[in-house]
C-alpha positions in Angstrom: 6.7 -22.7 -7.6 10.0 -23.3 -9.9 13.4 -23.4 -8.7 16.4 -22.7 -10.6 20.0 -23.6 -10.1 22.1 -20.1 -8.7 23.7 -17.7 -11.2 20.1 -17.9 -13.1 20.0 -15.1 -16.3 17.0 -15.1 -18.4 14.7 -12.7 -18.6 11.4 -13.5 -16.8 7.3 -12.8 -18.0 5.2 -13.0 -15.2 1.2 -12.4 -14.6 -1.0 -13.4 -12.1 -4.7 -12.5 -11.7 -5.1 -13.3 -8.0 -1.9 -13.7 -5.9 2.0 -12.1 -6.2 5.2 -12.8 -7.4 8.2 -13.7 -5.0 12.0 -14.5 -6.3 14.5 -14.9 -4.0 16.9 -13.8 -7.0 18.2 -10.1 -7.3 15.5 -8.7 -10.1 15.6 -5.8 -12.0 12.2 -4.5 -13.9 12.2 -4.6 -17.9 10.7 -1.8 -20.3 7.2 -2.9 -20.8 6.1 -3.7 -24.6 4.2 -1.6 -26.4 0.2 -2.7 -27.0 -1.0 -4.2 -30.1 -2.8 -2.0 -31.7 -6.1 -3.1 -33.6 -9.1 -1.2 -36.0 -12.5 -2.6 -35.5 -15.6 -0.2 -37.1 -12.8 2.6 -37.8 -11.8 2.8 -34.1 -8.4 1.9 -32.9 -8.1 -0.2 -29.9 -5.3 -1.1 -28.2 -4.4 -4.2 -26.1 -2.0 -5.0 -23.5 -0.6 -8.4 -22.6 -0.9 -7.4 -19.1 2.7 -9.4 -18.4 5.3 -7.7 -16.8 8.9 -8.5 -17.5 12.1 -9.0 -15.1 15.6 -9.5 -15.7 17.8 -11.7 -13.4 21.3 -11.5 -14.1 22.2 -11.2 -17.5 19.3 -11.8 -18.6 19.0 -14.7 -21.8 16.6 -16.9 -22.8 12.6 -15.9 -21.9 10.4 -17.6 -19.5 7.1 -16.8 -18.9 5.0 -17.6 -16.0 1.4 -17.2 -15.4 -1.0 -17.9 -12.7 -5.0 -17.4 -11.8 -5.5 -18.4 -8.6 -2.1 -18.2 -7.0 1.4 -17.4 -6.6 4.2 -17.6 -8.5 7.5 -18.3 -6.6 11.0 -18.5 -9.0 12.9 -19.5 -5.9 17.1 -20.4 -5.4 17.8 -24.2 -5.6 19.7 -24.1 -2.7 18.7 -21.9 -0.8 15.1 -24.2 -0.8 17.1 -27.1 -0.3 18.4 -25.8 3.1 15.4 -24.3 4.4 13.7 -27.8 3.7 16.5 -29.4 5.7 15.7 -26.6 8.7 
């Protein structure tokens, strides 16, 4: 769980094995990248990062997020601040 002051932009890499993804920010989904590509023994083989990107706001600087066993929550500062109060 990360909270971010409002009017966050960045552009957001997230991945989780075993859980989801919540934001209480207005996201919208980025192009995915394109897989490495690799030749082992003459065959190619392709990878994925298996990160999926979002943009909220303007997007800017990249932050990337990943979790195993959990969830990952990009929450509002305030808007955790008043439900803590509630």
């Amino acid at each position: 769980e990360v909270a971010f002051r409002p009017g966050l932009s960045a552009n957001i890499l997230l991945k989780t094995f075993n859980g989801q993804v919540y934001s209480d920010f207005p996201v919208s989904y980025l192009p995915p990248g394109k897989p490495m590509k690799q030749t082992k023994d003459g065959k190619f083989i392709y990878k994925s990062n298996d990160f999926y990107g979002v943009r909220v706001g303007a997007g800017g600087p990249e932050l990337k997020f990943d979790a195993f066993n959990g969830d990952i929550r990009i929450l509002n500062q305030e808007s955790l601040i008043q439900r803590k109060r509630l």
